[in-house]
C-alpha positions as a printed NumPy array, in Angstrom:
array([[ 57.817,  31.388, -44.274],
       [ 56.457,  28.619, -47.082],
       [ 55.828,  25.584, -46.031],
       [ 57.277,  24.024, -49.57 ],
       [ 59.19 ,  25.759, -52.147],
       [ 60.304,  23.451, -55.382],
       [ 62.478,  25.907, -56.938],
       [ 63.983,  26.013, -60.729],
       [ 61.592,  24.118, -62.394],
       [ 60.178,  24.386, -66.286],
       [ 56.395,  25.255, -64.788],
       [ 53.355,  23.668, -67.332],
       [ 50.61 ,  25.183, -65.408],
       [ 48.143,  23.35 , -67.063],
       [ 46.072,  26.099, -69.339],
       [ 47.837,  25.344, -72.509],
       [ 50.254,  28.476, -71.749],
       [ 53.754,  28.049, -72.9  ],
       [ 56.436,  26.695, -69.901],
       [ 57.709,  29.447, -67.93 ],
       [ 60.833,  28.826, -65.246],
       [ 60.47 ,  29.388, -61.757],
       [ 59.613,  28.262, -58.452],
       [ 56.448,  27.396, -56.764],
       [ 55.613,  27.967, -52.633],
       [ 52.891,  25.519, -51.115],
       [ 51.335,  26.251, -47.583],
       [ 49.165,  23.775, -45.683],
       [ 47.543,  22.297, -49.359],
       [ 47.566,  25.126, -51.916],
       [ 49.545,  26.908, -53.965],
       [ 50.286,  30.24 , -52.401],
       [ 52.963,  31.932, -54.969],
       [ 54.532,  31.107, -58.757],
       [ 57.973,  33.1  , -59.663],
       [ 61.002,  34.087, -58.366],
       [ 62.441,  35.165, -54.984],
       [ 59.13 ,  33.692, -52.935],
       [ 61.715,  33.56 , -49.875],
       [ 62.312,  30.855, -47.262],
       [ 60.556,  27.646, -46.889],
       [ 60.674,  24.999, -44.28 ],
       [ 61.261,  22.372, -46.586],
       [ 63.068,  22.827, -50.553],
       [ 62.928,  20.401, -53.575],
       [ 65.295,  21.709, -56.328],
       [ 63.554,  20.657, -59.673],
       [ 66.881,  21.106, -61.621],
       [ 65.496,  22.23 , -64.042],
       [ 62.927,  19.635, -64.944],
       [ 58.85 ,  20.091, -65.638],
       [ 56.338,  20.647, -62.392],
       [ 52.875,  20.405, -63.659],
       [ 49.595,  19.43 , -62.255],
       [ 48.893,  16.03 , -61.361],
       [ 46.952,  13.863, -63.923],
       [ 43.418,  13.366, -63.671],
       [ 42.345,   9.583, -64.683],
       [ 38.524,  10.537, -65.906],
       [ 37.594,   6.32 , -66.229],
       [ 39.214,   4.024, -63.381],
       [ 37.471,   0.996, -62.043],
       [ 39.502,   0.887, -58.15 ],
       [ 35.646,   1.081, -56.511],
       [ 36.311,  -2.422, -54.464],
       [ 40.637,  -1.907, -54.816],
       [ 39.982,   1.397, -52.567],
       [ 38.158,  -0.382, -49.482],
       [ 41.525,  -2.339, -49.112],
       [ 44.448,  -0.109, -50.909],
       [ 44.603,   3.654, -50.182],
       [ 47.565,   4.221, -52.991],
       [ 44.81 ,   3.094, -55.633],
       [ 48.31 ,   0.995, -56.716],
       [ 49.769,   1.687, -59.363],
       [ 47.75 ,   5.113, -60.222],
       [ 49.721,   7.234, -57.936],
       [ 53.178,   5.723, -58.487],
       [ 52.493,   6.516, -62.242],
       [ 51.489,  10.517, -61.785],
       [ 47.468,  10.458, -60.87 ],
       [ 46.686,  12.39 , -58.275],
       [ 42.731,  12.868, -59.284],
       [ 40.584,   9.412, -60.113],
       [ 37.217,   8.667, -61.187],
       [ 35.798,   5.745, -59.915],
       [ 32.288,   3.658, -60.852],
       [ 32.745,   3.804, -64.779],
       [ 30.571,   2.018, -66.904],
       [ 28.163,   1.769, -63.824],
       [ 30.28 ,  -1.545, -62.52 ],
       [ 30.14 ,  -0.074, -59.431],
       [ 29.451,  -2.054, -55.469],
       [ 27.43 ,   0.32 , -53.795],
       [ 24.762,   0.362, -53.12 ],
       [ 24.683,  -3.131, -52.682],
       [ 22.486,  -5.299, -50.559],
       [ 24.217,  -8.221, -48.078],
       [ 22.897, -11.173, -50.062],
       [ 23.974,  -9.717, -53.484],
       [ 27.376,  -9.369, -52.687],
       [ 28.44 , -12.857, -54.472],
       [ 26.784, -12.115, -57.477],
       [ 28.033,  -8.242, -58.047],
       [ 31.872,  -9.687, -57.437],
       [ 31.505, -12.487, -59.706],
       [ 29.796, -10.495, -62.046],
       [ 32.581,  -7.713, -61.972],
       [ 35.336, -10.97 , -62.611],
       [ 33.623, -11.656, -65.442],
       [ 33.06 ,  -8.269, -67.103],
       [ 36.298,  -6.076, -65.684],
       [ 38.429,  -9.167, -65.723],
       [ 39.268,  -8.977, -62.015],
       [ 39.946, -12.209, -59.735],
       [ 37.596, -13.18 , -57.926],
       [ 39.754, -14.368, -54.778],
       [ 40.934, -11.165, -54.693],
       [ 37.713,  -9.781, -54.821],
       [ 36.591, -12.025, -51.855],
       [ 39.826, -11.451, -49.651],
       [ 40.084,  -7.55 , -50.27 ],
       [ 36.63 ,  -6.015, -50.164],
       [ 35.444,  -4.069, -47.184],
       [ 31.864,  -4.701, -47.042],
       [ 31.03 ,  -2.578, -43.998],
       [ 28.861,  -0.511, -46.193],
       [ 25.441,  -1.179, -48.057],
       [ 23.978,   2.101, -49.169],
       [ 26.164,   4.369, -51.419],
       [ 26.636,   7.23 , -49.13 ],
       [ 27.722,   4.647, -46.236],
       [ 29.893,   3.952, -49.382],
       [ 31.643,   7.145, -49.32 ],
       [ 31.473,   7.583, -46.045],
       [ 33.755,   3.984, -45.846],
       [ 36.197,   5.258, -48.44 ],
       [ 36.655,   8.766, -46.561],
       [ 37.402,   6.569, -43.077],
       [ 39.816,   4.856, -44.512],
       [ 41.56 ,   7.378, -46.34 ],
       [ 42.983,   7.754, -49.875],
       [ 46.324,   8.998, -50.988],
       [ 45.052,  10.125, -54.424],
       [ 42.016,  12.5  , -54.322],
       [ 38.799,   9.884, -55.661],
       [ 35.699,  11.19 , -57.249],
       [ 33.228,   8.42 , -57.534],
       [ 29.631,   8.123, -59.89 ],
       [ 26.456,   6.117, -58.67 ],
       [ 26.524,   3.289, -60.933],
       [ 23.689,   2.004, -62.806],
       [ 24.019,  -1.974, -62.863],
       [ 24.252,  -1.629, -59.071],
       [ 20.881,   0.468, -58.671],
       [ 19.326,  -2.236, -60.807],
       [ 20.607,  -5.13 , -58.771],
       [ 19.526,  -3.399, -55.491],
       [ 16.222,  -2.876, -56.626],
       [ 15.108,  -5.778, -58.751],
       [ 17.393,  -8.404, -57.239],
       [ 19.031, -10.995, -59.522],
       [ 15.787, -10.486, -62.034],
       [ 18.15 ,  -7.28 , -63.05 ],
       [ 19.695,  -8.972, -65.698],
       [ 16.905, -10.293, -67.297],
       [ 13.798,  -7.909, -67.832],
       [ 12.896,  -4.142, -67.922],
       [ 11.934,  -2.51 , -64.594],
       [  8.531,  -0.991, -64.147],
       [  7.6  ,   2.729, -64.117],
       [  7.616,   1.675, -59.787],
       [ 10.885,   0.491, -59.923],
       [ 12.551,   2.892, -62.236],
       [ 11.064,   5.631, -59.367],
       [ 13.018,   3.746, -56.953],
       [ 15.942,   3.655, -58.913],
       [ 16.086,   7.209, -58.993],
       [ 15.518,   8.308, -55.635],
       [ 18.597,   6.037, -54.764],
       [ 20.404,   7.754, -57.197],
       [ 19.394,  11.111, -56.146],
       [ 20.317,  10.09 , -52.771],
       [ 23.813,   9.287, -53.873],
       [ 23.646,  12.682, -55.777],
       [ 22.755,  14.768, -52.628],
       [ 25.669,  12.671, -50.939],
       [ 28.433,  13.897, -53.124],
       [ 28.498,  11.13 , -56.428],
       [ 30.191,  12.959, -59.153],
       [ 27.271,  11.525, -61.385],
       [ 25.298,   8.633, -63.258],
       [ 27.747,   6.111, -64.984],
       [ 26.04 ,   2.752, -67.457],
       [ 27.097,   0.749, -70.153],
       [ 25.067,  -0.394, -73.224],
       [ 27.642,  -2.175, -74.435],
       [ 26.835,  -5.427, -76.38 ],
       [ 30.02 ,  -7.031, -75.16 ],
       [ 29.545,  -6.248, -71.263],
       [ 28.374,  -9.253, -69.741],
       [ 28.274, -10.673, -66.096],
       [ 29.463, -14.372, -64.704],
       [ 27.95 , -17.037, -67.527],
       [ 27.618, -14.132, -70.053],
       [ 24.497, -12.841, -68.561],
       [ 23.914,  -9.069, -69.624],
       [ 25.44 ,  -6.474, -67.069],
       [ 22.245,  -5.423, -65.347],
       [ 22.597,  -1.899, -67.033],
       [ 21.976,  -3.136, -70.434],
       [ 18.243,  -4.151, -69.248],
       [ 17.364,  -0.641, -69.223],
       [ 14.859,   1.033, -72.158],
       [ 14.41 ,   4.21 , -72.837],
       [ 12.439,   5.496, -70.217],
       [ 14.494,   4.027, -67.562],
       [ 17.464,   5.494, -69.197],
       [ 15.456,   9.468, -69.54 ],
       [ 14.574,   8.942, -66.175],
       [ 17.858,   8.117, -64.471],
       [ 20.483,  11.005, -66.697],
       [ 17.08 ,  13.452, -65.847],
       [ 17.689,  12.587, -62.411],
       [ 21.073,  14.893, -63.059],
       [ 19.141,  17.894, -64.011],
       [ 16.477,  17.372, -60.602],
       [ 20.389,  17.816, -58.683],
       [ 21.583,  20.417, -61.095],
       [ 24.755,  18.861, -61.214],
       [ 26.601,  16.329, -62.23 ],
       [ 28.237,  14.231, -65.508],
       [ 26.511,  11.164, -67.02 ],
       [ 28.861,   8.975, -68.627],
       [ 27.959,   5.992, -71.035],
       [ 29.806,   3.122, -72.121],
       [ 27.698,   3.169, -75.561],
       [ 26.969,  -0.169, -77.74 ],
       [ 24.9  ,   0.066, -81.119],
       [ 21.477,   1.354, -79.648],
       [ 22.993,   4.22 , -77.794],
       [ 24.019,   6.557, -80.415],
       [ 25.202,  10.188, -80.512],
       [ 22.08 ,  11.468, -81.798],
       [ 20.14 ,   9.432, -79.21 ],
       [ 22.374,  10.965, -75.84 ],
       [ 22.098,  14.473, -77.955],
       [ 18.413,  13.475, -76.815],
       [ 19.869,  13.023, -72.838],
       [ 21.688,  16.098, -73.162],
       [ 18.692,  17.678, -74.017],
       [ 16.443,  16.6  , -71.92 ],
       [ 19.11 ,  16.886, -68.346],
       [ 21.06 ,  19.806, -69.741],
       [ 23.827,  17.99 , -68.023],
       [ 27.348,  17.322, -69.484],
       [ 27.668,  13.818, -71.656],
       [ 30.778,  11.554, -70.988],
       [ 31.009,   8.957, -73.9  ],
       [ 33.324,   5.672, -73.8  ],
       [ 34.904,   3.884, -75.225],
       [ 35.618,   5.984, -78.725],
       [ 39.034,   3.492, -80.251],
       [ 39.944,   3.182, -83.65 ],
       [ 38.649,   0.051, -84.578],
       [ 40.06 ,  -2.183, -87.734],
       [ 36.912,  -3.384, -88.401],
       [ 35.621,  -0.088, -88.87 ],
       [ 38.255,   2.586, -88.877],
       [ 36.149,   5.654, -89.991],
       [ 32.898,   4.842, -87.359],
       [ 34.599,   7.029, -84.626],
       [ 35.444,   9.682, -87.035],
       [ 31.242,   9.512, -88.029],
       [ 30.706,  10.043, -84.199],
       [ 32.77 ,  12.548, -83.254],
       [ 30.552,  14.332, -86.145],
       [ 27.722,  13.812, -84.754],
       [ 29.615,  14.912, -81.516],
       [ 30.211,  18.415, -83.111],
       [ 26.644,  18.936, -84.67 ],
       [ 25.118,  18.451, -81.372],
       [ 27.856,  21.175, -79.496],
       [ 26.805,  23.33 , -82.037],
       [ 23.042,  23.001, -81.071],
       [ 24.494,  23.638, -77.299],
       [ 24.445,  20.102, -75.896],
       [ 27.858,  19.331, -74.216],
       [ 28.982,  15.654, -75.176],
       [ 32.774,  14.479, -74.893],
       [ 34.292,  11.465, -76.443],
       [ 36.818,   9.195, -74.357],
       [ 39.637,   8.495, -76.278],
       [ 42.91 ,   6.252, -75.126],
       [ 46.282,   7.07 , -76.114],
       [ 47.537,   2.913, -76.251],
       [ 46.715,   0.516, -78.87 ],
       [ 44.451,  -1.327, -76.465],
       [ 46.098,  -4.437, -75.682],
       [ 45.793,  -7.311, -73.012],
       [ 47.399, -10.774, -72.291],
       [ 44.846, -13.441, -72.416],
       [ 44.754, -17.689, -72.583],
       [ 42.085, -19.441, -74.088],
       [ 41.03 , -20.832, -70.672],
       [ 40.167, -17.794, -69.732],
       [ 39.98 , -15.668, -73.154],
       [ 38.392, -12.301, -72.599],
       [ 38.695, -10.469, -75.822],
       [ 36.71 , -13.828, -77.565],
       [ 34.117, -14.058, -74.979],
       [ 32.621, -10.602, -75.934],
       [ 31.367, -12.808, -79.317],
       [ 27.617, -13.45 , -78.67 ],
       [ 28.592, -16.775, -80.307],
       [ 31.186, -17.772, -77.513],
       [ 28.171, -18.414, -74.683],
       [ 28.296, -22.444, -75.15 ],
       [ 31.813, -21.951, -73.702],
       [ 31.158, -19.887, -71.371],
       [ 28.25 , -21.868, -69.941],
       [ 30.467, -24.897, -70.364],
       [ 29.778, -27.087, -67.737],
       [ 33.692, -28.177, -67.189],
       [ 36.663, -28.525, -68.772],
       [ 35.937, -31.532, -71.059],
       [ 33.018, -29.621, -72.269],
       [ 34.312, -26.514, -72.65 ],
       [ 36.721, -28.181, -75.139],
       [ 34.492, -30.518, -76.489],
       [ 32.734, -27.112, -77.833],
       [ 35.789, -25.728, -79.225],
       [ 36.11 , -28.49 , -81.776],
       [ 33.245, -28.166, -82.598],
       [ 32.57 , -26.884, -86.227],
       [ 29.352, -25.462, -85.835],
       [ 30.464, -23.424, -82.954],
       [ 33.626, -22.469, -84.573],
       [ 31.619, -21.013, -87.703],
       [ 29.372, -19.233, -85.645],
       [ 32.137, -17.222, -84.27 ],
       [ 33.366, -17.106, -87.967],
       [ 30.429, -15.43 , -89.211],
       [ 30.348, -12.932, -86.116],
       [ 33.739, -12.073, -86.507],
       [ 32.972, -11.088, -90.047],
       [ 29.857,  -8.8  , -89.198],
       [ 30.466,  -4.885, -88.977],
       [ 28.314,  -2.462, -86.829],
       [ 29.524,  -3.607, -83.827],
       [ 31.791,  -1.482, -82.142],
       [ 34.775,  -2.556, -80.74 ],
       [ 34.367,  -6.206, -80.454],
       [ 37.577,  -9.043, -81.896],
       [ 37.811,  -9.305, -85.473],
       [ 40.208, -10.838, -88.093],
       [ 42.273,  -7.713, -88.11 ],
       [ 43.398,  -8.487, -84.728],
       [ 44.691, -11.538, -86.321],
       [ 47.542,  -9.082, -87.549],
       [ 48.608,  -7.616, -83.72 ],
       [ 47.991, -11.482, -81.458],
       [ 51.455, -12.818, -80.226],
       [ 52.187, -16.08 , -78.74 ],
       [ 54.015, -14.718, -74.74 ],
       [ 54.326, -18.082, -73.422],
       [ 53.38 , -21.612, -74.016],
       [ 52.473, -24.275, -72.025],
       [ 54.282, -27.388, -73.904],
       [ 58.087, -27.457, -74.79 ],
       [ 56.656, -29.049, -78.045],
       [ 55.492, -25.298, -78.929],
       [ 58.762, -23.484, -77.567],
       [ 59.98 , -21.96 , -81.246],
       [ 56.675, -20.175, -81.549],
       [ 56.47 , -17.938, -78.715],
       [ 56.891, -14.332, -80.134],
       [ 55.368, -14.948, -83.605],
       [ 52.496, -13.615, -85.157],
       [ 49.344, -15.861, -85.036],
       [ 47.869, -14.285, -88.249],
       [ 51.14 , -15.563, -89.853],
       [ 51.176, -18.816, -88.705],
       [ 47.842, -19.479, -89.655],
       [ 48.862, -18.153, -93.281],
       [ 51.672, -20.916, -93.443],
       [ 49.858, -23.676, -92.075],
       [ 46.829, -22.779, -94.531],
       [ 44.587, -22.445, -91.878],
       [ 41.363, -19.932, -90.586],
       [ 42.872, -18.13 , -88.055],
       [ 40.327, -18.917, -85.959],
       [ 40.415, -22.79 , -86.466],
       [ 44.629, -22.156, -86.085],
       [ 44.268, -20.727, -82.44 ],
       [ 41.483, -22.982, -81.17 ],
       [ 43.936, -26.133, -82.846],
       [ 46.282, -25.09 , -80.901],
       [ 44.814, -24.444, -77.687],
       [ 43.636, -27.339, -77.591],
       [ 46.976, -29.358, -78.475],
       [ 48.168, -28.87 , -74.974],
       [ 48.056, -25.038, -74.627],
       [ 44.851, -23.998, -73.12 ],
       [ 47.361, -21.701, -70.525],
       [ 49.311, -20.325, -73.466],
       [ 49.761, -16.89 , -73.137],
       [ 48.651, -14.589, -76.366],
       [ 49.114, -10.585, -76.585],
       [ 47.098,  -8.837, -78.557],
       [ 46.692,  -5.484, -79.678],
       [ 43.229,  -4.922, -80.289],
       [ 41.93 ,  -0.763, -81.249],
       [ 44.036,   2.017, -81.946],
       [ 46.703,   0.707, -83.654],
       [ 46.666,   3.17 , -86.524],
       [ 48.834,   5.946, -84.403],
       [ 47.87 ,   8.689, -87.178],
       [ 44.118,   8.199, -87.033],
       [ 44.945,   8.323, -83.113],
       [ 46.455,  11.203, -82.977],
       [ 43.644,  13.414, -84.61 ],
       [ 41.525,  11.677, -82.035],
       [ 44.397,  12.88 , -79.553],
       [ 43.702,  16.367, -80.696],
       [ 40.184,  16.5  , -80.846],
       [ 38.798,  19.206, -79.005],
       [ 35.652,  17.68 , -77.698],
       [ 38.007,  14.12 , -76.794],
       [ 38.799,  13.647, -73.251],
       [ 41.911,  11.663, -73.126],
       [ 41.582,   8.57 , -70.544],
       [ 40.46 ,   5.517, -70.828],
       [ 42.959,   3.367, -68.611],
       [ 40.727,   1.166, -67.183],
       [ 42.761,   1.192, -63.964],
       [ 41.738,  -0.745, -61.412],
       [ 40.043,  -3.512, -64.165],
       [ 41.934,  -6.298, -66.075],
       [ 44.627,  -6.455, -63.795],
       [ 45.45 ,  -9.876, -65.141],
       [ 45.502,  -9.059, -68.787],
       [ 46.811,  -5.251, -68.919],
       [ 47.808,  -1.862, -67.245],
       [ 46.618,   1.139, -68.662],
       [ 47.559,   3.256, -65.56 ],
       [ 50.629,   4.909, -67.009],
       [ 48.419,   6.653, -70.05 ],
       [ 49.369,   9.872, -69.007],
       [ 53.561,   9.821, -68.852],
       [ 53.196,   7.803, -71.877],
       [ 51.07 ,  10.779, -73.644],
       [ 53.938,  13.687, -72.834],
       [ 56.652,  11.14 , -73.768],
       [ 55.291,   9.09 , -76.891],
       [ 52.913,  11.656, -78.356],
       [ 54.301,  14.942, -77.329],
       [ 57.946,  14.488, -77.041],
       [ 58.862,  11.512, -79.63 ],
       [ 56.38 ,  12.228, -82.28 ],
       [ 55.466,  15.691, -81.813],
       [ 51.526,  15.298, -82.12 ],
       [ 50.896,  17.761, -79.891],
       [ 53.156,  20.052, -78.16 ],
       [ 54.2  ,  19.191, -74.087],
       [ 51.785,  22.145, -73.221],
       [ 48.732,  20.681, -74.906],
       [ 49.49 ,  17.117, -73.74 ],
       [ 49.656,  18.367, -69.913],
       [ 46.276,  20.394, -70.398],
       [ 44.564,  17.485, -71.911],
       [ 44.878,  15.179, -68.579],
       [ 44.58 ,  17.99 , -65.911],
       [ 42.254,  21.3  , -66.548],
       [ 40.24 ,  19.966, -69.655],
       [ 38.828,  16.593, -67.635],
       [ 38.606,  19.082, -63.888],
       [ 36.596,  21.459, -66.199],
       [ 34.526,  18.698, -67.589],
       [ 33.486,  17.1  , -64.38 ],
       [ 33.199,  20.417, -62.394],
       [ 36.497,  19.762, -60.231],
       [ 36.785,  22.7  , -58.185],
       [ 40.38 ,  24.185, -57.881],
       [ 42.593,  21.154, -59.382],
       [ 44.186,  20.834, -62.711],
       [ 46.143,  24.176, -62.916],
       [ 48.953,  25.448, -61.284],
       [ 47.953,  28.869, -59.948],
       [ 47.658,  30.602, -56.834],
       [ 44.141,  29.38 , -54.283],
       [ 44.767,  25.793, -56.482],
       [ 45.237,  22.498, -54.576],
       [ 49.06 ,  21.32 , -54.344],
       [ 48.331,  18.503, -57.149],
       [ 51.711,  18.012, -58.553],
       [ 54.046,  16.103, -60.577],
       [ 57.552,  16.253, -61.374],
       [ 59.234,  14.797, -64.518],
       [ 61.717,  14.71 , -66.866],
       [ 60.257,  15.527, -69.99 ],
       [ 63.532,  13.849, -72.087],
       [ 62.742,  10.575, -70.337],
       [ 59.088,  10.632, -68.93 ],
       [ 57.043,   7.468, -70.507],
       [ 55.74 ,   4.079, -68.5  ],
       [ 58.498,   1.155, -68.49 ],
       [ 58.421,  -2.564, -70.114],
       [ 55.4  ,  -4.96 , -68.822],
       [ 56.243,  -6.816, -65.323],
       [ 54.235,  -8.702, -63.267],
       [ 53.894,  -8.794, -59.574],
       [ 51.843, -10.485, -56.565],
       [ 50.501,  -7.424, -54.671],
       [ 47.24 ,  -8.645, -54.658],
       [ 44.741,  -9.938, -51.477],
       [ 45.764, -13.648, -51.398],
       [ 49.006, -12.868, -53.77 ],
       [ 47.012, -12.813, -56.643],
       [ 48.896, -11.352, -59.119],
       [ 48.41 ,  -8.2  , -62.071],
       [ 50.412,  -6.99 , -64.641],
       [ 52.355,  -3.536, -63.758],
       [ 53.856,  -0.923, -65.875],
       [ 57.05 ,   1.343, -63.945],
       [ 56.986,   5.15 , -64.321],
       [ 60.155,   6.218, -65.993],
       [ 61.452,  10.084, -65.694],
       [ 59.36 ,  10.65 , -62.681],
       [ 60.85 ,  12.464, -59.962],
       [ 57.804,  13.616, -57.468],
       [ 53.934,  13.367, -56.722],
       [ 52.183,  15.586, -54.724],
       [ 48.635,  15.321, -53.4  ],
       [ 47.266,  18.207, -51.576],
       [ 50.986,  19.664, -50.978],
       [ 51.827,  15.927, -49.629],
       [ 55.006,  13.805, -51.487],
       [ 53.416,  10.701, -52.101],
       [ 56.086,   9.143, -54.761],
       [ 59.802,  10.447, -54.947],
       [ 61.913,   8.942, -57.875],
       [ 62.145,   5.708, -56.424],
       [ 58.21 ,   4.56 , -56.089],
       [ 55.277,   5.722, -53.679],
       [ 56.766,   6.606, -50.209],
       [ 55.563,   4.341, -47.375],
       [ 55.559,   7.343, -45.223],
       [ 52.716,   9.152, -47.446],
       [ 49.963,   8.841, -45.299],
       [ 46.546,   9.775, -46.915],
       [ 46.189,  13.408, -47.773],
       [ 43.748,  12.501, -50.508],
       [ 40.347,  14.222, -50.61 ],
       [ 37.342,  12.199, -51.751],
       [ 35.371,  14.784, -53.532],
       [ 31.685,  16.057, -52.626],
       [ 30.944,  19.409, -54.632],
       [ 30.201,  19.094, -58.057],
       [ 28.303,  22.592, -58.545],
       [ 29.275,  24.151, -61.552],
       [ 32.153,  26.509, -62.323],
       [ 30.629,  29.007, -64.581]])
């Protein structure tokens, strides 16, 4: 007798192969049997008819402090995940030494747009090396399964203190570096995870400590990977990390390449089309890079009091470091600082950063001031137009005319849906990118998956059902060595999720106060989901995550590689 039979259910088991119907039997936490007739269970779910496929794997979350206080890794789960990836971009907080606790929170409010009392009331700080890290997370238990990589800005911070954000590391401290990160290897880290991206910056727009690193830091760390003959190295790239130069990494560690954040970007629409290039030449010369690509415009709610899309302008530091309110405003009148941001926002080359285009895709949400009432839901870029004004000098104007806590939405890469979708259906693109866990305030990503099998599969037929399930389950648990998950076949892990393929996608925008201290996020609903299992474990049913879930999450060790 089965433990678990779901029976009549349109089976996508993940390889690409077309749907088949049948029934699938789970004992203890695998699959055992896929068919017909697998006899008695102890416990049934009829599909009905609708899709069973493997639960999604979210290759670049950011729930590394969420998890020491929230085993659901809320929403993820609710929304289909039953595999995350934790420590992206190297914003991670282990290891992390006692007295640099304030400054690694307040530096990850600043760069992943988190709140800091959150931060403060939530995170579980009975940990300061990153395998009593792991060993903290796998105490407390997870209801998703969590892979986690040794971050980068962290190793920095442990070992040169706050100097990390200001100055290379010596050949002595670079050694140091690595045999913390070869510790973290040995311990079970699913890799090395940095960002050279020009935008990242901490609290008062100091550099994340990872963009201190030069060259031979960075060959020493990724050839770290090859010393533990395992593991991915992913990269948040800015201008000086290009493909050819991680071809170099990939060379050197012979180690799988993870690149972020790959968008189509209105200020330069064909430069991810030039990488992914560059991405093929160096597969053909054996080197295995990926490109992370999203399948949203990339969006997020901001004010000008606390304007995050604005503040990754080199130009915006005066406000930053603004001393208080009257001189944070006194600098946005100012003209000088106004055409500095001007001329940046006019400069190509680098990537992903605000530009006039997104003039064309920021709406007024809310406004402060009944004066303003009749503009919220118009186009910014079109009021400027009318009123014969810079777009720039337009939104500061107002701001600063009583709506400083106006609320602006703003679509800022990927926009163009068919340049997306041949990023979509790239073969070397891993799709991802929800930032979950980050920017709770301003957006939620978490849904990317349902929204990929009901936007781009089933309403615009980009890619077939089959190809959009295999794209978020077996391609990113081949990529990262995932043992066993992202199929549906016999001796697999129980990773499952149950949908309705005519109405799966993510619902409208809400937000809610789940947060430590009721801080509050933005959410996104599933919609058409029916059932998520974890390890042959029903997490969510079709009304949310079930409070009697318990943790049956696995945070995973073994890395080694399949072939």
């Amino acid at each position: 007798m089965h433990d678990l039979i779901i029976r009549n259910a349109e089976i996508i088991d993940g390889t690409g192969a077309p749907a088949q119907h049948g029934d699938i039997a789970i004992d203890d936490n695998r699959i055992t049997s896929i068919g017909k007739a697998l006899g008695s269970s102890r416990e049934e779910v009829h599909a009905n008819g609708m899709t069973l496929a493997p639960g999604i794997i979210d290759l670049h979350t950011h729930y590394d402090a969420q998890l020491t206080w929230d085993s659901f890794a809320t929403p993820s789960t609710s929304l289909g995940v039953t595999t995350l990836l934790i420590g992206n971009c190297g914003f991670t907080i282990a290891p992390c030494k006692p007295e640099h606790r304030d400054l690694t929170l307040r530096n990850l409010t600043h760069v992943e747009g988190m709140s800091l009392d959150a931060l403060q009331a939530g995170v579980d700080w009975a940990f300061e090396s990153y395998p009593e890290y792991l060993d903290l997370l796998e105490q407390k238990g997870m209801v998703p399964n969590v892979a986690s990589y040794c971050g980068h800005s962290s190793l920095r911070t442990w070992v040169l203190g706050e100097e990390a954000s200001s100055r290379a590391a010596t050949p002595k401290e670079v050694a140091e570096m690595k045999a913390l990160l070869l510790e973290a290897m040995a311990a079970g880290a699913v890799g090395f995870a940095t960002s050279t991206l020009e935008q990242h910056n901490g609290e008062n727009g100091i550099p994340m400590p990872s963009r201190l690193a030069d060259e031979y830091e960075m060959l020493q760390l990724t050839g770290a990977l090859s010393e533990a003959d395992k593991g991915v190295f992913m990269l948040t790239k800015g201008m000086t990390t290009t493909v050819p130069f991680l071809e170099k990494v990939a060379e050197n560690n012979g180690r799988p390449i993870m690149i972020a954040a790959m968008f189509v970007d209105p200020n330069d629409p064909e430069r991810v089309f030039r990488e992914f290039r560059e991405i093929e030449t160096a597969r053909s010369r054996g080197r295995e890079l990926w490109g992370q690509v999203g399948c949203f415009p990339l969006g997020m709610e901001f004010t000008i009091r606390h304007p995050y899309p604005l503040e990754a302008f080199l130009a915006w530091r005066p406000a930053i470091e603004a001393e208080d309110q009257s001189a944070y405003e006194r600098i946005l009148r100012d003209p000088t600082f106004r055409q500095a941001i001007k001329a940046e926002a006019n400069t190509k080359g680098v990537p992903n950063r605000f530009s006039y285009h997104q003039f064309d895709h920021l709406t007024i949400m809310s406004v402060a001031d009944t004066r303003h009432q009749e503009l919220v839901q118009q186009n910014v870029g079109h009021l400027a137009t009318v009123a014969g004004q810079d777009p720039f000098d337009w939104l500061l104007d107002f701001a600063l005319d009583g709506e400083m806590d106006a609320m602006f939405d703003c679509k800022l890469f990927n926009t163009q849906e068919d340049r997306v979708k041949t990023l979509l259906n790239h073969p070397n693109a891993a799709i991802t990118l929800s930032d979950a866990g980050a920017h709770l305030s301003f957006l939620c990503d978490a849904g990317f998956g349902l929204h990929l099998f009901g936007h781009w599969a089933r309403d615009r037929s980009d890619m077939t059902l089959e190809q959009a399930v295999q794209s978020v389950t077996s391609r990113p648990a081949d990529i990262c060595r995932i043992k066993h998950r992202g199929r549906l076949l016999p001796g697999y892990y129980a990773d499952l999720i149950l949908f309705d393929r005519n109405r799966v996608g993510r619902g409208p925008k809400r937000r809610v106060s789940d947060l430590p201290g009721a801080n509050t996020r933005v959410d996104t609903p599933a919609v058409g989901l029916h059932g998520v299992w974890v390890n042959g474990h029903r997490v969510v049913d079709a009304t949310g995550p079930l409070s009697t879930a318990g943790c049956p999450g696995v945070l995973l060790r073994d890395f080694t590689d399949l072939r």
